[in-house]
N, C-alpha and C positions, 0 to 999 in steps of 0.2 A: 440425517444427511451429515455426511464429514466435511466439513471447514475447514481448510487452511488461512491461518491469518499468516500472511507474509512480508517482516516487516524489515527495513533499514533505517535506523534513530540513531542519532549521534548523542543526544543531547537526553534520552529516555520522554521527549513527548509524544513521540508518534508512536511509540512504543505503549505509553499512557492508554493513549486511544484503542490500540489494540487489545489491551486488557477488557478493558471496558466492553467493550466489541465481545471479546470472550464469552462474558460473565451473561450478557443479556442472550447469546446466543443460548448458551450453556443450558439458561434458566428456560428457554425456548425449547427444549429436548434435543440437539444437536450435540454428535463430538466436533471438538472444535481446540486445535491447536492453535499456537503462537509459535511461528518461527524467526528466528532472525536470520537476516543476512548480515553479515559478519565481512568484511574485508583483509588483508592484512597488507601492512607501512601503511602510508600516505596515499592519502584517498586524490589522486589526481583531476583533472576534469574532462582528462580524457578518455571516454571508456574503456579504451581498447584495451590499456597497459594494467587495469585494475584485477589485482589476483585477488582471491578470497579465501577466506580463514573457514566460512560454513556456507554453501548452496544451498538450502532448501530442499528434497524432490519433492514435486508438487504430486505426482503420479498418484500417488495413493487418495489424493481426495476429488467429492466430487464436486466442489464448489472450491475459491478462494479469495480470498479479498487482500488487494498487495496495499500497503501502507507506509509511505514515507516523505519525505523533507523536501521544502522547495530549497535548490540551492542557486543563489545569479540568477533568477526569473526560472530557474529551468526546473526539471527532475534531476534529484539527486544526483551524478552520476553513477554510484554504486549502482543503485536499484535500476540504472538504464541498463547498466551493464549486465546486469544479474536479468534480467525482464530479456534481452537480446541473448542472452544465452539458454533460453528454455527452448529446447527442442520443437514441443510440440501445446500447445493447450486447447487444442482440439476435444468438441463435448465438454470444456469447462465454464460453469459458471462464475463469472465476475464481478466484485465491486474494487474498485478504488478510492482511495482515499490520501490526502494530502495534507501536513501542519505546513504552517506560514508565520511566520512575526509577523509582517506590516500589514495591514488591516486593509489597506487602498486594495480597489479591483486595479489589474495591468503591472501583480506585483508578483508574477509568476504561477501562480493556483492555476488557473485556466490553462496555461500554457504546460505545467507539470502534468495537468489530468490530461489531455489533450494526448501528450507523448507516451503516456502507459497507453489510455486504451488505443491509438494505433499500431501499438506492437503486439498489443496482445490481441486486436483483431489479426494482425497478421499471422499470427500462429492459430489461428481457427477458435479463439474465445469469444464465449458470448459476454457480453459488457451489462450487466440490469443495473447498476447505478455507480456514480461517482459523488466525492463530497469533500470539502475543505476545511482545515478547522484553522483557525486564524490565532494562534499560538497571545491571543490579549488578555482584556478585564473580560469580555465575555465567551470566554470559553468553555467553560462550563456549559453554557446555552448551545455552542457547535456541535462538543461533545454529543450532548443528549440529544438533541437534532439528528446528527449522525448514525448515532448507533439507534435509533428512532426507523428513521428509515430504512437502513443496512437488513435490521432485521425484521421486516417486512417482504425485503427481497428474496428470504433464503425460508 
């Protein structure tokens, strides 16, 4: 199967994740890219007005898994932006994925995975799992939690 890992990190953790994500997929017999999404200036919080430096096509794969940053309790708004600009994800399969600093539930994760997969159900995606990794002392344990699960699903 082709993988798309499609990512927006500011800071290279959720970018971390996606490696990792790679490497286990990889080891599983899948091709399996990492993309970023790339903005250019000041990442606003408004989506509308955000231009990008790299889009992704997702077109060519047949699975993806989007990966990015809680930012204000919310999703990124890059990757809102970039997720609201995909045409179509119709016949694609999905997972999502979120980093977080604060460790508390009610500190945006739920609410970041929440707003991917109802855009990307709106574009005709199927959703097989979501996951958060909480950017702390036990991260390591999210990580492999994660890409545990992730690839189980593909």
């Amino acid at each position: 199967m082709k993988i798309g890992i499609i990512v927006y990190s500011q800071t290279e953790h959720t970018y971390s994740v996606a490696e990792n994500l790679q490497e286990n997929l990889l080891a599983a017999g899948h091709t399996v890219n990492v993309e970023r999404v790339t903005t250019t200036g000041d990442v606003k919080s408004n989506p509308k007005n955000i231009t990008f430096q790299n889009k992704p096509d997702i077109q060519e794969y047949d699975a993806l898994i989007f990966g990015s940053p809680v930012h204000a309790f919310n999703l990124a708004p890059a990757m809102k932006a970039y997720l609201e600009q995909i045409p179509s994800l119709q016949d694609k399969r999905i997972a999502c994925y979120v980093t977080k600093g604060l460790p508390f539930h009610r500190t945006g994760g739920n609410q970041a995975i929440s707003q991917m997969e109802k855009i990307c159900q709106s574009k005709g995606g199927t959703i097989l799992g979501t996951g958060i990794v909480v950017w702390r002392g036990g991260r390591g344990k999210d990580i492999n939690e994660l890409v545990q699960k992730f690839s189980r699903l593909f």
